[in-house]
N, C-alpha and C positions, 0 to 999 in steps of 0.2 A: 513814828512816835512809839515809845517815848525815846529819846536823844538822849543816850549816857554817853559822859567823857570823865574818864578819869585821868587826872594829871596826879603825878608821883614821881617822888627823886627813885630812881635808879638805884641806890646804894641799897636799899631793904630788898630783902626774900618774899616776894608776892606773887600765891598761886593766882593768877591774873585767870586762868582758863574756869576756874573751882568758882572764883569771888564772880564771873561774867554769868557764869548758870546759874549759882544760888542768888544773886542781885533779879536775875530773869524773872526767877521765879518769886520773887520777895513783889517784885513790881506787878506780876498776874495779878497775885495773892491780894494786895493792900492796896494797891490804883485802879483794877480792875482793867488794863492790858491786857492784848493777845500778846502769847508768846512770841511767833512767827512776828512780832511788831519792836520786838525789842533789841535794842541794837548799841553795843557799848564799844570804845574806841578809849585804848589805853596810847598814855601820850608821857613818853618816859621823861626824864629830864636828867641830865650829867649832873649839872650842877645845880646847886639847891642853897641859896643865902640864908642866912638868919641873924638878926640883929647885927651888930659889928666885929661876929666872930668870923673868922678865917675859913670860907666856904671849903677849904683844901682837909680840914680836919676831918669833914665829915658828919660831926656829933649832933646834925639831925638832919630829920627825913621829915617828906613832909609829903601826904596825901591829901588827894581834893577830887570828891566828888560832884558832878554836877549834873543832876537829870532834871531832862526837859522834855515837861508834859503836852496835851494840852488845857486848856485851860477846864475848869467847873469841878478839881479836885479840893474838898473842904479842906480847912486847916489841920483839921482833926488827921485825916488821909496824910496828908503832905507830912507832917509832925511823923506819923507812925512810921512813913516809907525812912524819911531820914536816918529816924532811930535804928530803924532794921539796915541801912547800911552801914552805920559806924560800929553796929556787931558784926556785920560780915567781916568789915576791917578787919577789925579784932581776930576773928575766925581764921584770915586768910594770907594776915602780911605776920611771920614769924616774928618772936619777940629774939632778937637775939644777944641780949643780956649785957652787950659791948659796949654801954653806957651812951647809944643813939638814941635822941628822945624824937619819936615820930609825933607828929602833929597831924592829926587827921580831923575832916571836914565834909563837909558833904551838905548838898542844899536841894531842893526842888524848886523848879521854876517854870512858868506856865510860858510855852513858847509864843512868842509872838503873831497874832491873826495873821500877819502877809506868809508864815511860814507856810512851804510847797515843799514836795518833794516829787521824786519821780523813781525807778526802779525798770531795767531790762536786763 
């Protein structure tokens, strides 16, 4: 814990290594996580639809955070972490001015009691 996945179209410039350290430590910071406990999983995508426009064009990208906690973090917490990732976004995926409108997202969610894990 806590479980980050980030799903992203492929076509944007994202220091993916930069936005995994500064998310790390956004999560110490504001969830109160161990570092050594945080663990993110970037999940590219080719292709990216939007509305009825012709996914071949391009003309948008689309990010989606998703970290999962455990449970007893207030809204307040939850609200803050959010917010501190869609400035990481911001910080980490280049704007690059070629008229692609990114869409970015991001939520917290309390992982489910049966969740286990294991590590060797």
């Amino acid at each position: 814990m806590p479980q980050i996945t980030v799903d992203y179209s492929n076509s944007i410039q994202f220091d993916q290594e930069g936005f995994a350290r500064d998310l790390h430590q956004a999560v110490v910071e504001i969830a109160a996580a161990k570092p050594e406990a945080c663990k993110t999983l970037f999940r590219p995508s080719e292709l990216t639809a939007f509305g009825y426009e012709d996914p071949l064009d391009f003309g948008h990208a689309v990010v989606h955070v998703t970290l999962g906690l455990l449970a007893g973090r207030t809204e307040d917490t939850r609200s803050k972490l959010t917010e501190a990732v869609l400035e990481l976004l911001r910080k980490h995926i280049e704007d690059e001015g070629g008229g692609i409108v990114l869409h970015a997202s991001a939520e917290v969610r309390d992982l489910d009691p049966s969740y286990r894990k294991f590590e060797r």
